[in-house]
N, C-alpha and C positions, 0 to 999 in steps of 0.2 A: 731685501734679500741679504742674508749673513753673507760674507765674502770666506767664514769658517767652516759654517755648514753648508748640503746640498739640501737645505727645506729652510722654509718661510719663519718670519717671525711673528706674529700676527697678532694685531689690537683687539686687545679684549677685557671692555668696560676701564680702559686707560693703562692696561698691562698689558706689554709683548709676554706672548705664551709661543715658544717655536711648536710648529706643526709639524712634529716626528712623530713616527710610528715606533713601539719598543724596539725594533730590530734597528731601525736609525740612530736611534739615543744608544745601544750599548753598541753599534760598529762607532760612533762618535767618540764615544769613552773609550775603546781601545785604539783608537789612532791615537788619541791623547796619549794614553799610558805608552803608545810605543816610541812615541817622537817626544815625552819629557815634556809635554806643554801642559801648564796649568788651564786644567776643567774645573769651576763651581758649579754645581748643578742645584738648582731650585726648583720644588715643586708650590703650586697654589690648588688648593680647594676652595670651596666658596667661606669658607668662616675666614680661611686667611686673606683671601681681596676683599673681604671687609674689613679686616681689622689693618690691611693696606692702606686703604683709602683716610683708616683714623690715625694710623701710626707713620708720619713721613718716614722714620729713621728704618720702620721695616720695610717701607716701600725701596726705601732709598737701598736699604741689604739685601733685596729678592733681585729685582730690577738689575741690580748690578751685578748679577749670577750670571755667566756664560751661557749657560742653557735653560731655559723654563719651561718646564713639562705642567702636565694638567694632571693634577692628581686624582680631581674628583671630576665623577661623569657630570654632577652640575658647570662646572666648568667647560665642557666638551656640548651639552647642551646648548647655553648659553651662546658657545662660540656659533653653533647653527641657526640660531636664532637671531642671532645676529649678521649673517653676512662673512665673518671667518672663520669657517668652520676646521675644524681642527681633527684631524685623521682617527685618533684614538687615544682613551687616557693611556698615560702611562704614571703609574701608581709608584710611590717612592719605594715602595717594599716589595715588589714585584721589578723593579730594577733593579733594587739590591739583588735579589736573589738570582736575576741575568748578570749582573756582574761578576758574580760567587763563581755560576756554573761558565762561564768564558776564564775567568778568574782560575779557577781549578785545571782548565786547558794550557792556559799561558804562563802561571805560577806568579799570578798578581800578589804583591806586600801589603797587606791588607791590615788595616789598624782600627780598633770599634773603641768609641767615645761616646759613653752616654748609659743611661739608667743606673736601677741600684745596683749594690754589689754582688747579691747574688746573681742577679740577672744576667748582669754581664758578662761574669763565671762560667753562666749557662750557655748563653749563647756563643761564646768563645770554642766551648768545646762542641757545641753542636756542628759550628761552622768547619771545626776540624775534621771530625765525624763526616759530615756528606758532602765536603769540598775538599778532599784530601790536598791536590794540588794547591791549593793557594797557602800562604805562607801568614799566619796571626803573628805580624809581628810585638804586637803589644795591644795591651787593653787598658780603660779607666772607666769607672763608675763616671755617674753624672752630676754626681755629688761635690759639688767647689764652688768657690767665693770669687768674687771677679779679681780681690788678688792672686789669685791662682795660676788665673787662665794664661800670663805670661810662660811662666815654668812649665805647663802643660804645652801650650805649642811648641816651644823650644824642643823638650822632650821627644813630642810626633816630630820634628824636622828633624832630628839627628839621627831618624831610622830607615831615613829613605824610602819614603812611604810611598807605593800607587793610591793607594784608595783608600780613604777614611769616612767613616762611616760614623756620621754624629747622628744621635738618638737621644734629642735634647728637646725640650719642650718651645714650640716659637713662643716671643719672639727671640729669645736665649739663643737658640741655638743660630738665627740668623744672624744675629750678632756678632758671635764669637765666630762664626765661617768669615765674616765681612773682616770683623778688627785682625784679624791674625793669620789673613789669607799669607801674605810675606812670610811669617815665620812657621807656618807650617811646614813648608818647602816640600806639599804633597803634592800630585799632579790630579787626582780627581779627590773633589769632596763632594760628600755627598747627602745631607740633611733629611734622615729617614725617620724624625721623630719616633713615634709609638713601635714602630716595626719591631726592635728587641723585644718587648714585651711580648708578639705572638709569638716569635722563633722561640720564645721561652716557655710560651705555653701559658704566660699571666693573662691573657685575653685572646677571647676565641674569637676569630677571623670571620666576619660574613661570607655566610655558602656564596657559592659562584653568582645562583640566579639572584641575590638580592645584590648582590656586586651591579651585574649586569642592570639590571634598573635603577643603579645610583643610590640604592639604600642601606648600604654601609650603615652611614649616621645612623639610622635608626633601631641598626643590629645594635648597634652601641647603646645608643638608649634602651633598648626593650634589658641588655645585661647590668647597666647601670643607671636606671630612668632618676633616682633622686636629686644626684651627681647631675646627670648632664639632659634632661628633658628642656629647661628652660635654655642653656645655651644652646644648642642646636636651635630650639623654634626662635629666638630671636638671631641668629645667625642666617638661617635660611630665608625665616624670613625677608630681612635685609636683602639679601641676595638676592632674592626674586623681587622688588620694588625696585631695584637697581637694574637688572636687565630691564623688566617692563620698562620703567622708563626712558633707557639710550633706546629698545629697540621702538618707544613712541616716539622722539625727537630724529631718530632715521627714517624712520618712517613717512613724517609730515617731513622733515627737511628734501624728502626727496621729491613729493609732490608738489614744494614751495618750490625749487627748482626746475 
């Protein structure tokens, strides 16, 4: 049990993933923002706890995030299947957008990092558009060299940021939330990869009901199957040999017991 949050933090497939529900994760986020305490917030899908499991350094950058939501319903499955079941996803881009809207209430300082130029553009003004209240303090394409990234966070900490909004490809963007947490000097970050790209209208969103059964991924494929048909099926796959597995080893471990 966190001694930060009131919900669990809960094992899954060798990842704490907390057990909040959306309305738990954005009252979280704005205690943060009103008491000045540094929030990371990390989400996991199933292609990211696998490529967890290959890459120590992003495990070691997710992991060490404050809070861990479940971005994708395979993960929320999973956790039932396993024994910690986890209340509900909550999706990186459906928090941003709970952000926005409490954001808009409170007059959250809001700063987006990440995608291309125009996109950025775009979404900067859209967010000004249907969140009047919240304040853009600054924007940056996604575009830069890792000598950069110093001058870039210095830049976000001298604006007195609540909430930064990186929309960077993992494991990049896990990175740079971990290396330059210090110099950020933002109180919530928040690692919403692809999300700019629909606020922008570059990629259309799975209706609700293929949300609801966890097939996003394959909304994604059926718009860009050339691109991404093979990483999804070796992704998911993975991912389901990896549950089956812990949940056959708990399984016999408990009758061995």
């Amino acid at each position: 049990m966190s001694d930060r949050f009131a919900f669990e933090q809960r094992p899954i497939l060798g990842i704490g993933v907390h057990a909040a529900t959306m309305g738990q994760a954005l009252d979280a986020i704005d205690d943060a923002i009103k008491a000045k305490r540094r929030l990371m917030v990390g989400v996991v899908n199933a292609a990211k706890m696998i490529n967890m499991h290959k890459d120590p350094e992003l495990f070691e950058d997710v992991t060490g995030s404050d809070l861990v939501l479940a971005d994708g319903m395979s993960v929320v499955h999973a956790s039932r299947i396993l024994g910690t079941p986890l209340p509900e996803r909550v999706t990186g881009i459906d928090l941003m957008t709970g952000i926005l809207e409490r954001g808009s209430r409170e007059g959250y300082r809001v700063y987006c990092l990440g995608a291309k130029e125009e996109i950025s553009a775009t979404v900067a003004e859209r967010f000004r558009e249907s969140y009047p209240g919240v304040n853009i303090v600054g924007r940056r394409n996604g575009y830069f060299s890792d000598d950069e990234e110093e001058e870039i966070a210095r830049e976000i900490g001298s604006l007195d940021v609540d909430v930064l909004f990186v929309a960077i490809t993992s494991p990049k963007k896990e990175r740079f939330m971990a290396r330059w947490a210090e110099h950020l000097n933002t109180t919530v970050v928040h690692g919403v990869g692809g999300s700019f790209d629909v606020v922008a209208g570059f990629v259309e969103r799975a209706p609700e009901s293929w949300q609801r059964l966890g097939l996003e991924w394959l909304y994604r494929v059926k718009q860009e199957p050339g691109r991404l048909w093979k990483r999804y099926l070796v992704t998911n796959a993975a991912f389901l040999r990896m549950v089956l597995s812990a949940w056959f080893k708990g399984l016999f471990g408990r009758k061995a017991a």
